[in-house]
C-alpha positions as a Markdown table, in Angstrom:
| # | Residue | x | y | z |
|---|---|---|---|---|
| 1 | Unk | 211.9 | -21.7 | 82.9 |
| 2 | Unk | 210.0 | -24.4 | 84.8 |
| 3 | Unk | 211.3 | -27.6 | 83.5 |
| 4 | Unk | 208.3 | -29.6 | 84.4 |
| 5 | Unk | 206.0 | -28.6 | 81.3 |
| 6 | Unk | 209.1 | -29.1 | 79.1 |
| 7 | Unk | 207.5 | -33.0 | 78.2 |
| 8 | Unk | 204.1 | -31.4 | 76.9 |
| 9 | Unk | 205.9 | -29.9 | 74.0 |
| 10 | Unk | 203.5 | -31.3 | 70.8 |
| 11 | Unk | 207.1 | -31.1 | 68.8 |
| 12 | Unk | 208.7 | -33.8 | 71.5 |
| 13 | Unk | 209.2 | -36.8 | 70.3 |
| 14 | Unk | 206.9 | -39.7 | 73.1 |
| 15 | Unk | 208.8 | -42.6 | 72.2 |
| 16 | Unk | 206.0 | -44.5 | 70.6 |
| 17 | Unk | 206.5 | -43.7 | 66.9 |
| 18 | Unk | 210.5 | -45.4 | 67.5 |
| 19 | Unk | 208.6 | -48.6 | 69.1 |
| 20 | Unk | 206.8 | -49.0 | 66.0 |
| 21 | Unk | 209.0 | -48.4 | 63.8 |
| 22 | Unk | 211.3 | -50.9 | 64.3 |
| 23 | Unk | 208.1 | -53.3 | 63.7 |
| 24 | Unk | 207.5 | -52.0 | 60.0 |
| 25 | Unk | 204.9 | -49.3 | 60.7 |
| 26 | Unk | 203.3 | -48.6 | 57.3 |
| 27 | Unk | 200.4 | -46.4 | 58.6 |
| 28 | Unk | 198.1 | -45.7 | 61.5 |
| 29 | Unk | 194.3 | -45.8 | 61.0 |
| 30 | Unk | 191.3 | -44.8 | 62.7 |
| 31 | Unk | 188.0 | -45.4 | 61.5 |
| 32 | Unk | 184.4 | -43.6 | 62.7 |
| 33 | Unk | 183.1 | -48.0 | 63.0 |
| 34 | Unk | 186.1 | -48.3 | 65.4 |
| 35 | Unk | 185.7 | -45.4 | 68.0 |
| 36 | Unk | 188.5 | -44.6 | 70.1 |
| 37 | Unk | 191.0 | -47.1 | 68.8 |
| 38 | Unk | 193.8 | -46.9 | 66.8 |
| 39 | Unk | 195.1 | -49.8 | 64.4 |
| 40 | Unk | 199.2 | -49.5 | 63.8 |
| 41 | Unk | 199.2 | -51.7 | 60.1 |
| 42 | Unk | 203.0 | -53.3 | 60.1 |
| 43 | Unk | 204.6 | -55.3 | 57.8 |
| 44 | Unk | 206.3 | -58.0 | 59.8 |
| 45 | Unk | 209.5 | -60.1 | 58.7 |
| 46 | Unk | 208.0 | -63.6 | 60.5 |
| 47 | Unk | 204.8 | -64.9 | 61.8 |
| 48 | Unk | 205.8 | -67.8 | 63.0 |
| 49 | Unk | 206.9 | -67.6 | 67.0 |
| 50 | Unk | 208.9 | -70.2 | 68.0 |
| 51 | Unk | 208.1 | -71.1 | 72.4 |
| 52 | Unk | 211.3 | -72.3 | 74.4 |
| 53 | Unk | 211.4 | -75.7 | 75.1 |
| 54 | Unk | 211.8 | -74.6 | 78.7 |
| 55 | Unk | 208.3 | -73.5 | 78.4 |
| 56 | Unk | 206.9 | -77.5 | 78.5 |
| 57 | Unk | 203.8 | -76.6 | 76.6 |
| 58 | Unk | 202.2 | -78.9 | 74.5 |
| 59 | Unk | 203.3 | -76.3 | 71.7 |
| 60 | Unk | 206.0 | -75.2 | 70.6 |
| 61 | Unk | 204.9 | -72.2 | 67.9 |
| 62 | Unk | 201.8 | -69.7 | 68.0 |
| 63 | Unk | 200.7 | -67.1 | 65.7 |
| 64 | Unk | 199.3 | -63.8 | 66.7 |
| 65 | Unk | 198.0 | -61.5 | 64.2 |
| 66 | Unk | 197.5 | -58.5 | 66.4 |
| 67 | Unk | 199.0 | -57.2 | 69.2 |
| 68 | Unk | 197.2 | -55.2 | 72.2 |
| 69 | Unk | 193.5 | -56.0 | 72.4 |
| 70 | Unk | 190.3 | -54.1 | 72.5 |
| 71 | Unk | 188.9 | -57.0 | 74.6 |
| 72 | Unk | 190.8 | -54.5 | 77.5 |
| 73 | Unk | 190.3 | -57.1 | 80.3 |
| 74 | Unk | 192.3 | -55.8 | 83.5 |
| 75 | Unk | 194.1 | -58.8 | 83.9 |
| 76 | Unk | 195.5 | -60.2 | 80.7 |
| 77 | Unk | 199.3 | -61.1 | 81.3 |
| 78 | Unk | 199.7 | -59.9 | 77.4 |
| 79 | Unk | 199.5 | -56.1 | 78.8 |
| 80 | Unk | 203.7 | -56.0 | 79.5 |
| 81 | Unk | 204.3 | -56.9 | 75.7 |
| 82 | Unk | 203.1 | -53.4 | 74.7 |
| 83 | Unk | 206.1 | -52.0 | 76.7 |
| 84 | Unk | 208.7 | -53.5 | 73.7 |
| 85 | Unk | 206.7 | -50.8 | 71.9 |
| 86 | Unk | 207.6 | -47.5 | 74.1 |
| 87 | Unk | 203.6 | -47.9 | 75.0 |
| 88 | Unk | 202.0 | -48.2 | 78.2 |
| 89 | Unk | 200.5 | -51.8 | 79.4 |
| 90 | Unk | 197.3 | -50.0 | 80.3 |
| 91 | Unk | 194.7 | -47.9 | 77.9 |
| 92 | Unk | 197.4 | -47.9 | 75.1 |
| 93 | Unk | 197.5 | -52.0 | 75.5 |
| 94 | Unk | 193.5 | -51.6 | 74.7 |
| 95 | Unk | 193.4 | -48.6 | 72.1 |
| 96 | Unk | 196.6 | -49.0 | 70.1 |
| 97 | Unk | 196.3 | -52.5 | 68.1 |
| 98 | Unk | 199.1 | -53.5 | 66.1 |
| 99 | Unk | 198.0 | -55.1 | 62.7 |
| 100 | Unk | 200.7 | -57.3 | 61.1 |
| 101 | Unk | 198.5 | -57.3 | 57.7 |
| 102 | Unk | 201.3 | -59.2 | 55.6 |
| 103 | Unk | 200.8 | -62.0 | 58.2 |
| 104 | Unk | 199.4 | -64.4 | 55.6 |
| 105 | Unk | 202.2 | -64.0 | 52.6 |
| 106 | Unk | 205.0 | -64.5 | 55.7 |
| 107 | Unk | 203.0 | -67.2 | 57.2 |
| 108 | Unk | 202.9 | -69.0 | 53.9 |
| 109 | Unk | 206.6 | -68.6 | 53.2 |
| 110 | Unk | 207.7 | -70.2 | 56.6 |
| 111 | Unk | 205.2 | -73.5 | 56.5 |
| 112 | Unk | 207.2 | -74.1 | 52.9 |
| 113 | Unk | 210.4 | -74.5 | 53.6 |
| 114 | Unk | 211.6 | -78.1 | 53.8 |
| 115 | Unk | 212.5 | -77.6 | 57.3 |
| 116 | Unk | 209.4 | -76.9 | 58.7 |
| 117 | Unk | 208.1 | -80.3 | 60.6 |
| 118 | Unk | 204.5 | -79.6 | 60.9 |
| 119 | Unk | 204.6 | -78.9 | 64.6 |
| 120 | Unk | 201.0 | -78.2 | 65.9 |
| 121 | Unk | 200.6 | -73.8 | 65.9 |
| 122 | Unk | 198.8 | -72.3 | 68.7 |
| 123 | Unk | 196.2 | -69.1 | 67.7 |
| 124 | Unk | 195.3 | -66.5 | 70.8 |
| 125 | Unk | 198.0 | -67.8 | 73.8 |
| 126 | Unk | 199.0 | -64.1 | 73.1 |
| 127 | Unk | 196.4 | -61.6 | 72.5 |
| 128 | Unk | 192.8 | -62.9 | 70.9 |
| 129 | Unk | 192.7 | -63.6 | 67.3 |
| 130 | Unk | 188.9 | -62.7 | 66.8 |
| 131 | Unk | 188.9 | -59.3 | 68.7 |
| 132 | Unk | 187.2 | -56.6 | 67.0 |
| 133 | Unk | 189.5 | -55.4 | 64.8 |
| 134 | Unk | 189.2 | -59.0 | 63.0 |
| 135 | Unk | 185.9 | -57.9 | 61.7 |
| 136 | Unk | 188.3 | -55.3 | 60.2 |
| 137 | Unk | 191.3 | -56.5 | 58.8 |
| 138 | Unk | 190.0 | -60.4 | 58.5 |
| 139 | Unk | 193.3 | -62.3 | 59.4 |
| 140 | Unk | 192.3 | -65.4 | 61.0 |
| 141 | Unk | 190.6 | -67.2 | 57.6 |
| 142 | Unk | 194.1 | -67.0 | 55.8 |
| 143 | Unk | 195.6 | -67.7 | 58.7 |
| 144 | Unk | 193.7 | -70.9 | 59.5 |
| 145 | Unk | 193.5 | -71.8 | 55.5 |
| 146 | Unk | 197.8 | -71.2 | 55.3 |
| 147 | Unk | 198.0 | -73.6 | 58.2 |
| 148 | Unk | 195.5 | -76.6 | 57.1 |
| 149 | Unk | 197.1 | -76.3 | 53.8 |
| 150 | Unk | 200.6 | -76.8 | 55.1 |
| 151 | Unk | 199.1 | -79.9 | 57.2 |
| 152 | Unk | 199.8 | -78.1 | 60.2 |
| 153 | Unk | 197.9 | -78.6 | 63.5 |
| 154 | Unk | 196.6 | -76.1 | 65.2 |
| 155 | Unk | 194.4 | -75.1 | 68.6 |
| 156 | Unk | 192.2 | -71.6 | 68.7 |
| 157 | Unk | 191.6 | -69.9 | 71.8 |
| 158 | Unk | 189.6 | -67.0 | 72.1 |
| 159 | Unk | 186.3 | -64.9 | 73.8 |
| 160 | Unk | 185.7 | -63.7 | 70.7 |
| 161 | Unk | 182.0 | -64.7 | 69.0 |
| 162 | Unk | 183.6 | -63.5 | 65.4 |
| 163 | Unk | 184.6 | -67.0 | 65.2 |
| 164 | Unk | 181.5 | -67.7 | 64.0 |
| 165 | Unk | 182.1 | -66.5 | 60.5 |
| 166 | Unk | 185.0 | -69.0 | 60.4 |
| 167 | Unk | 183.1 | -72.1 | 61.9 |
| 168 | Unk | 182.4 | -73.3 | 58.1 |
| 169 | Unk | 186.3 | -72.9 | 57.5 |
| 170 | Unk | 187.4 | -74.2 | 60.6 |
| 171 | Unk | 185.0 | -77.4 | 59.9 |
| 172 | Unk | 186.3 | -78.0 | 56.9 |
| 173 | Unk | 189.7 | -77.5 | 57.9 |
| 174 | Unk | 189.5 | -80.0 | 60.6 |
| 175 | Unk | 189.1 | -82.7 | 58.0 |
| 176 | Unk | 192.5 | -82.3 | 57.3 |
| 177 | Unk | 195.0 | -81.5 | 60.2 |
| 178 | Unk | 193.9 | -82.0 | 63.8 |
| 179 | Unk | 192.4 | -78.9 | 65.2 |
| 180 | Unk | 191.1 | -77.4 | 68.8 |
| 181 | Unk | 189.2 | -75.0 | 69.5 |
| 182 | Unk | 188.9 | -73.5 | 72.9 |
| 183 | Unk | 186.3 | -70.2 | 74.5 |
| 184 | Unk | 187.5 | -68.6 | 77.6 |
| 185 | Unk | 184.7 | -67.9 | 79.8 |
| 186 | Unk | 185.2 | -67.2 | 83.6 |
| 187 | Unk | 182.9 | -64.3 | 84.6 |
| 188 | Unk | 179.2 | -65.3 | 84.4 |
| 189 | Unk | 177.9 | -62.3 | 86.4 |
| 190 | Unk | 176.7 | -59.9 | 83.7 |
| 191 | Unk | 177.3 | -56.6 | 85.9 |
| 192 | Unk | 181.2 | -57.8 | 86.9 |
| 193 | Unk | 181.8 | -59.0 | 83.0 |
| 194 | Unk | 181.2 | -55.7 | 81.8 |
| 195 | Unk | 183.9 | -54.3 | 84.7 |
| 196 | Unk | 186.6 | -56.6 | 84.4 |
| 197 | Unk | 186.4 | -57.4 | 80.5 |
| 198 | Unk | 184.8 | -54.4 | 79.3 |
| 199 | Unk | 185.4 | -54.6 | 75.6 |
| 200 | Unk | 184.2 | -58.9 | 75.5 |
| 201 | Unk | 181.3 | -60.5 | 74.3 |
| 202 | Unk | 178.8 | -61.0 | 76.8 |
| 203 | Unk | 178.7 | -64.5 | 78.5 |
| 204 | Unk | 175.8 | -65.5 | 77.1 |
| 205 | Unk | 177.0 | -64.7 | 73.8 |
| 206 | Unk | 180.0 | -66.9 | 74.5 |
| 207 | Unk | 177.7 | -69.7 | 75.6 |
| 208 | Unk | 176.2 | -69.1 | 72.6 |
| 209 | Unk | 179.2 | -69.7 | 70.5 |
| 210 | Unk | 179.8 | -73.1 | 72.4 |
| 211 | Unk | 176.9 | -74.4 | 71.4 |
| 212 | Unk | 177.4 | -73.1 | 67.7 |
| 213 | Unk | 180.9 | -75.1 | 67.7 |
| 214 | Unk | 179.2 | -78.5 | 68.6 |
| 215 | Unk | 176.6 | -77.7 | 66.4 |
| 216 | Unk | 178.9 | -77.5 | 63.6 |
| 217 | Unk | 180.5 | -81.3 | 64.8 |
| 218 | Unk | 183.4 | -80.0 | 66.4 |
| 219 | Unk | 184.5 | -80.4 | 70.0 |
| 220 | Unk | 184.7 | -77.3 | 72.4 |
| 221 | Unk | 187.1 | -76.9 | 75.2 |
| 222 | Unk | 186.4 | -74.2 | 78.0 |
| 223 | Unk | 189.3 | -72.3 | 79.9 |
| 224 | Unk | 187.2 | -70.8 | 83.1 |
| 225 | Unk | 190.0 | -68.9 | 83.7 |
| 226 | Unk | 191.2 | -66.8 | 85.1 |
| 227 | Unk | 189.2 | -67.4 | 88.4 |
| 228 | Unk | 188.8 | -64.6 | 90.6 |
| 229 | Unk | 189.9 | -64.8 | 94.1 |
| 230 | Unk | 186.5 | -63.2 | 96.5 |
| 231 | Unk | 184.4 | -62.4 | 93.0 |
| 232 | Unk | 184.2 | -65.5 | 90.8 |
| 233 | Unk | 185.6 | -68.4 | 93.3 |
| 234 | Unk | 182.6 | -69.5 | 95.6 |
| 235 | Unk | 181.6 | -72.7 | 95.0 |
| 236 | Unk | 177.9 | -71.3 | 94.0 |
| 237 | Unk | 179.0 | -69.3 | 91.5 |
| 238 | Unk | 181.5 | -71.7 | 90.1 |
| 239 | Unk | 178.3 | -74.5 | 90.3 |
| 240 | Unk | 176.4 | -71.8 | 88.1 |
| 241 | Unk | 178.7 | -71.2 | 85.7 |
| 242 | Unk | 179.7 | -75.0 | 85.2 |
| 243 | Unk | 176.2 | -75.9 | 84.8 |
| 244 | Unk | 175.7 | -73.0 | 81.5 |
| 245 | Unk | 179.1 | -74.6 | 80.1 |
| 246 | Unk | 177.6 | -78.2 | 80.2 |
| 247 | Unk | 174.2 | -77.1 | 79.1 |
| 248 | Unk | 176.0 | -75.6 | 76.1 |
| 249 | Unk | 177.6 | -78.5 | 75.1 |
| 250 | Unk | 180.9 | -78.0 | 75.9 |
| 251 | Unk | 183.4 | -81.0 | 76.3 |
| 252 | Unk | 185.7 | -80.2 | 79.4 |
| 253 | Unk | 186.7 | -77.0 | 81.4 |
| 254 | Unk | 190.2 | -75.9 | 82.9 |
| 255 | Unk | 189.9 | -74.1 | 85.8 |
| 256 | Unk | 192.8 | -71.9 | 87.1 |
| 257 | Unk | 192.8 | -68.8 | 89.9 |
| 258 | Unk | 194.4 | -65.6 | 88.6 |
| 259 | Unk | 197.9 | -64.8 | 88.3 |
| 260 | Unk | 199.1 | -60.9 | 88.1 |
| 261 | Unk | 202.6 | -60.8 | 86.4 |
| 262 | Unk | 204.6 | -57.3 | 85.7 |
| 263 | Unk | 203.1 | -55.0 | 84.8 |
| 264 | Unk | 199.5 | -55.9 | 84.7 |
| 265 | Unk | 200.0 | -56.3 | 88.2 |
| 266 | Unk | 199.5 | -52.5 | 88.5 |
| 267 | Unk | 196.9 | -52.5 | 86.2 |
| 268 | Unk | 195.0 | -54.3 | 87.6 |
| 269 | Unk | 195.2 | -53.3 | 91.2 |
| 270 | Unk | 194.8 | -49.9 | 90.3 |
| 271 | Unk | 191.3 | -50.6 | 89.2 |
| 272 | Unk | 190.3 | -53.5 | 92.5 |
| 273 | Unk | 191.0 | -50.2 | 94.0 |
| 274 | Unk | 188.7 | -48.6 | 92.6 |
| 275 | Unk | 185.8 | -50.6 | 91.8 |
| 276 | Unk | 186.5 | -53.1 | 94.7 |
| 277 | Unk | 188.3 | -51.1 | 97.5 |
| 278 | Unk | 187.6 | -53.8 | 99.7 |
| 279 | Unk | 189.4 | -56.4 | 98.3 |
| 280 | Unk | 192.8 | -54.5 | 97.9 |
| 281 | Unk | 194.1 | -55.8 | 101.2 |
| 282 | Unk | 193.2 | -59.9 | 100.7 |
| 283 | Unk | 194.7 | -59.5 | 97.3 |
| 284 | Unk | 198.3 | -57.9 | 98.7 |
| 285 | Unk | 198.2 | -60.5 | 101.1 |
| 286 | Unk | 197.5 | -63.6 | 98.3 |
| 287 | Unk | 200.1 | -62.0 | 96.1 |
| 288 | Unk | 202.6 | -60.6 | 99.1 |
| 289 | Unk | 205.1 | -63.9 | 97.4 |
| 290 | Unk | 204.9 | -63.1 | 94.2 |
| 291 | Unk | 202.7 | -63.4 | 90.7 |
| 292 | Unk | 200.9 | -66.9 | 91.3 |
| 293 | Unk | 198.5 | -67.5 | 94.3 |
| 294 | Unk | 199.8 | -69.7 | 97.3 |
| 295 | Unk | 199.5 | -73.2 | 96.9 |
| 296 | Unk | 196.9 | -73.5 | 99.8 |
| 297 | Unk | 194.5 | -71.3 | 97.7 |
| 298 | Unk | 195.2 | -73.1 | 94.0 |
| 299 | Unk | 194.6 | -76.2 | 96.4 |
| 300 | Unk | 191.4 | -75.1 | 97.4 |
| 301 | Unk | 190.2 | -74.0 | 94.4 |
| 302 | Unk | 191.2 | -77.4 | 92.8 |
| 303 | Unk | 189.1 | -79.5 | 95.8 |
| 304 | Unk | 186.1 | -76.8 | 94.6 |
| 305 | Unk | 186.0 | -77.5 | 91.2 |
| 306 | Unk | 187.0 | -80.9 | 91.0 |
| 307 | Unk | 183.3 | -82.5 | 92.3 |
| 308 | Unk | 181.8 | -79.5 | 89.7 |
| 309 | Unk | 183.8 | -80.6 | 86.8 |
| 310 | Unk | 182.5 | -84.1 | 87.5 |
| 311 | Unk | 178.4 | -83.6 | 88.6 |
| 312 | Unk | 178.5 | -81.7 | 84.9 |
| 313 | Unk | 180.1 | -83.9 | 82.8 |
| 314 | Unk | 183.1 | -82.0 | 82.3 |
| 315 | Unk | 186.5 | -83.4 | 82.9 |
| 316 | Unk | 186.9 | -84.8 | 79.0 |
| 317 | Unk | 187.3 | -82.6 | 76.0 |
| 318 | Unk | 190.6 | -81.5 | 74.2 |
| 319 | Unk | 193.5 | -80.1 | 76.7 |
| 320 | Unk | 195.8 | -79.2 | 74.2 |
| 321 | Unk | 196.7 | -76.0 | 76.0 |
| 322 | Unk | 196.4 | -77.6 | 79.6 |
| 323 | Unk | 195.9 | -75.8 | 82.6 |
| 324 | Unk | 198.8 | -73.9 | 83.0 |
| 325 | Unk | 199.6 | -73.2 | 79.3 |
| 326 | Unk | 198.5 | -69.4 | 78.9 |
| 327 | Unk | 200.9 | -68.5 | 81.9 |
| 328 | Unk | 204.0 | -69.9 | 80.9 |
| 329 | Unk | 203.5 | -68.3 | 77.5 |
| 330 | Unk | 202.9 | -65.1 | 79.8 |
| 331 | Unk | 206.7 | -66.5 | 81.5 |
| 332 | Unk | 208.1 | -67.0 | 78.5 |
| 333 | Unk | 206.7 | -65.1 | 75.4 |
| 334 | Unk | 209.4 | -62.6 | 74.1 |
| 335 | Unk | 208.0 | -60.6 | 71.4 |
| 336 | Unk | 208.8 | -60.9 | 68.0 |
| 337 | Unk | 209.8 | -57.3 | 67.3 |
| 338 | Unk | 209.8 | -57.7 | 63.1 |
């Protein structure tokens, strides 16, 4: 017998349903409004995630509701978490969102006990709170309302434009603990958005939702990141896409290159291959050391930006999550597996 077909038995076992089980799997669910994905509810046993200290961030908890992302851009550094689950960092990272829908209750639980000290909780350093299967399972307001509540500080990042729905919320909550709210918008050229982050709202939607945060009084911080070394890193198209943040109102920018940790590594060479075939030899050569770029090119980029930042007005603004935060949560994120 030829041993070979042995794994496409439909009675073998593939390893994911162990991977979520351990997290509380209470069913799977696929809906007709949600083509091609599949939602894994949970019940989890914490929502609060605690960061090392090691990590320096100017947090030291976050909250994700979800985990994998139908946002599916090649390069988050979130992908290698989906491997604690027996899945692949890949098209299961995109299609196969876990849904912790006890969240709220456990989230509740943890702000109350006496020990708690009110330290400020981070919202989308892991995978993006207002990705579409919010419009589902609606986490974020009982997320958001559980924290204010507590007097807990918190900071939002996200591409997502669901936010909208929760700007009256958020507004309101922002009268009683400090909040920050942050968009990540990097890729301004329509044609390479819809390669690189296929499942996002557009960038002028995002522009859009900038100006809907300051129009609601709040202030609006913008990660342009990550950069992309030879496609988003000129100087024009960096000018271009500064100028569109500024006009939107925003109140500062970070800008960072890209860095390709793990697994998403692969990921995301596998498709410069074969949408930019061109590219695949500078980008061996800018990684040939490791995840991060060389400090020559982070150095460039920074002498870019820097006169940008300033010609549009954008070096203030909120920086709770500071220019290096999302990768050292990338470093140092272990998943919570209950």
């Amino acid at each position: 017998m030829d041993m070979r077909w042995d794994g496409q038995s439909v009675k073998l076992d593939d390893g994911a349903l162990p991977g979520l089980a351990r997290i509380g799997l209470v069913r799977s669910v696929r809906t007709p409004q949600f083509d091609g994905i599949t939602f894994h509810e949970v019940l989890c046993k914490s929502a609060l995630n605690k960061i090392p200290r090691a990590a320096t961030l100017p947090f030291q908890y976050t909250v994700n509701g979800y985990r994998g992302c139908s946002h599916a851009c090649r390069y988050c550094f979130a992908r290698p978490t989906h491997e604690y689950l027996n899945m692949d960092c890949g098209n299961d990272f995109d299609t196969q969102v876990v849904v912790k829908t006890n969240v709220v209750d456990v989230l509740r639980h943890e702000l109350s006990r006496p020990a708690w000290q009110r330290q400020t909780v981070a919202l989308g350093t892991n995978t993006d709170p207002y990705q579409r299967a919010e419009g589902r399972y609606a986490l974020m307001p009982g997320i958001i309302g559980a924290l204010a509540e507590s007097g807990t500080p918190l900071s939002i990042l996200t591409k997502g434009t669901l936010l909208h729905r929760d700007l009256p919320l958020i507004a309101d909550a922002a009268g009683q603990v400090p909040i920050s709210l942050a968009v990540s918008l990097a890729v301004g050229d329509p044609v390479l958005h819809k390669q690189v982050e296929p499942g996002t709202p557009s960038p002028q939607a995002r522009l859009g939702l900038i100006a809907a945060i300051r129009e609601a009084g709040l202030s609006c911080h913008v990660m342009v990141a990550p950069v992309l070394p030879y496609l988003t890193d000129s100087t024009e198209q960096l000018d271009a896409l500064l100028r569109q943040i500024a006009a939107a109102g925003a109140n500062g920018v970070t800008v960072f290159g890209l860095h390709l940790r793990g697994s998403t590594r692969g990921w995301f060479m596998s498709w410069l291959t074969r949408v930019h075939p061109r590219l695949v030899g500078p980008y061996r050569e800018l990684y040939r050391r490791g995840a991060y770029l060389p400090p020559s090119y982070r150095d460039e980029l920074r002498a870019r930006a820097a006169p940008l930042i300033a010609e549009h007005g954008l070096a203030g603004g909120e920086r709770r999550f500071g220019a290096a935060a999302p990768q050292r949560v990338a470093e140092t994120y272990q998943p919570t597996l209950f």
